[in-house]
N, C-alpha and C positions, 0 to 999 in steps of 0.2 A: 269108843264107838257109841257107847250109852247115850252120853252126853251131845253127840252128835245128833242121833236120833232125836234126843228132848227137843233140840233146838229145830231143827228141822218142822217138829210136832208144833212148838211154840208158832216160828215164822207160821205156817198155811194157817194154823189158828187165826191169828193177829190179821193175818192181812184177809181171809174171810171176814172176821167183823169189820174190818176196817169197810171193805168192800159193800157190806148190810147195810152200814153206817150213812156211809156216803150216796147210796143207792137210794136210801130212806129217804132223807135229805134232799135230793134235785128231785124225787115225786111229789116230795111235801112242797116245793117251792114253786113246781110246775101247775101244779094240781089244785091248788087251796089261795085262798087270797090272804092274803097278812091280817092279820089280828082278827079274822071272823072266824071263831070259833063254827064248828060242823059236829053237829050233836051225833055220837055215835049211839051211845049208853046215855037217856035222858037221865040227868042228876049225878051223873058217877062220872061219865067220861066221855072226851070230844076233842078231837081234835083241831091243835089252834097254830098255827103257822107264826112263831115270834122268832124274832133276832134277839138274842142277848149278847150284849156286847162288855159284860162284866162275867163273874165268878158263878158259882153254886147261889143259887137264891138271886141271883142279880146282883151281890155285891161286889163290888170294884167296878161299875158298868164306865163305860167309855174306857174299859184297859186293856183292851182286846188285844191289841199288839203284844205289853207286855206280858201279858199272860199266855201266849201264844209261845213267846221265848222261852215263860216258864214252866212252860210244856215240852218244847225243845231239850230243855235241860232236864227234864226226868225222863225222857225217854233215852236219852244217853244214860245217863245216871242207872238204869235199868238194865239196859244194855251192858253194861259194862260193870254191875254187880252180879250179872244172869248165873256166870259161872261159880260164886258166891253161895246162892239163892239154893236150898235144898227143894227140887220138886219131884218127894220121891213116888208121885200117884196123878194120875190122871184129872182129877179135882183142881190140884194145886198146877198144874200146867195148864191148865183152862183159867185158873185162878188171874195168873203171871197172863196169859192172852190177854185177857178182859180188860187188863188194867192198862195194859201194853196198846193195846187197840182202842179203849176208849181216848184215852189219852192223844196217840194219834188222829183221831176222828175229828176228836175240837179240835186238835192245835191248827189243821185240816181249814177248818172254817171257818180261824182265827185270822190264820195268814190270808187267806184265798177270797174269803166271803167277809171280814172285817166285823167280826159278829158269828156266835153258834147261832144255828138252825135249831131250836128246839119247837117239838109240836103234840108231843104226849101230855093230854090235861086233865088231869083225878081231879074230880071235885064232888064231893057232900055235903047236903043245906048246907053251910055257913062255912065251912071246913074248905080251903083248894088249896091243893099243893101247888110250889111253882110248874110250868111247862118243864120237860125236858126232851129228853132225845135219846136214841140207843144205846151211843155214847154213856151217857152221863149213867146206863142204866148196867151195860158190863160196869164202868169202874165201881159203882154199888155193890151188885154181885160178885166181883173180883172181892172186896173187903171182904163181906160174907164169907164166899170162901175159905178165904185167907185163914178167916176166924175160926171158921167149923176143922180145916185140915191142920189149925196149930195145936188144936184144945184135943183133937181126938190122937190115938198111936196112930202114927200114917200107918198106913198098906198101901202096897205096891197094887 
């Protein structure tokens, strides 16, 4: 029954971010014109409406498709380890969402949109990170997780 429960807890997780994800995504697309950045925070942060249609940092660009498959295949892959997967705390089952639902979010915008929506853009004098998206910002904080609930004794 336990395990029923986690999974249950897991699903409405995943598919609320999923839902964040994707909701962020057609405002950001609706709303903003491509590549003009819109100063929220002068110097630190703005948002900037790009398609990437490669990896983390842009690389692999133009592999959107396959990396969209290979996105397909970890979420099986996930799926089908879940039962495996010890998530014995609240942390680490938000952990398994994050990663779960970012994942789906690209693959989302892989297939559908031929290209991730990202529009989150940190920048400092000389210092910017690449653009991302919510996506890209659960599976971050999913690792985090991961790390903080393997290194400490879990509690329930």
């Amino acid at each position: 029954m336990k395990s029923f429960q986690t999974n249950i807890c897991i699903f409405v997780w995943t598919l609320l971010l999923v839902l964040f994800d994707q909701l962020s995504k057609v405002s950001i697309v609706k709303c903003f014109p491509m590549n003009e950045p819109y100063v929220i925070i002068p110097h630190i942060f703005s948002i900037c409406y790009v398609v990437n249609t490669g990896s983390v940092w842009g690389i692999f660009q133009n592999s959107s498709r396959a990396l969209a498959y290979c996105g397909v295949a970890a979420i099986v892959g996930l799926c089908l380890c879940r039962p495996k997967i010890s998530l014995p705390n609240c942390v680490s089952k938000l952990a398994f969402s994050g990663a779960l639902g970012g994942i789906i979010g690209n693959s989302i915008d892989r297939f559908y949109r031929s290209g991730v929506i990202d529009f989150l853009d940190f920048h400092y004098k000389n210092y910017h990170w690449p653009c991302f998206n919510l996506a890209d910002a659960y599976l971050c904080l999913a690792c985090i997780f991961f790390i903080l609930t393997s290194t400490r004794k879990n509690r329930a």
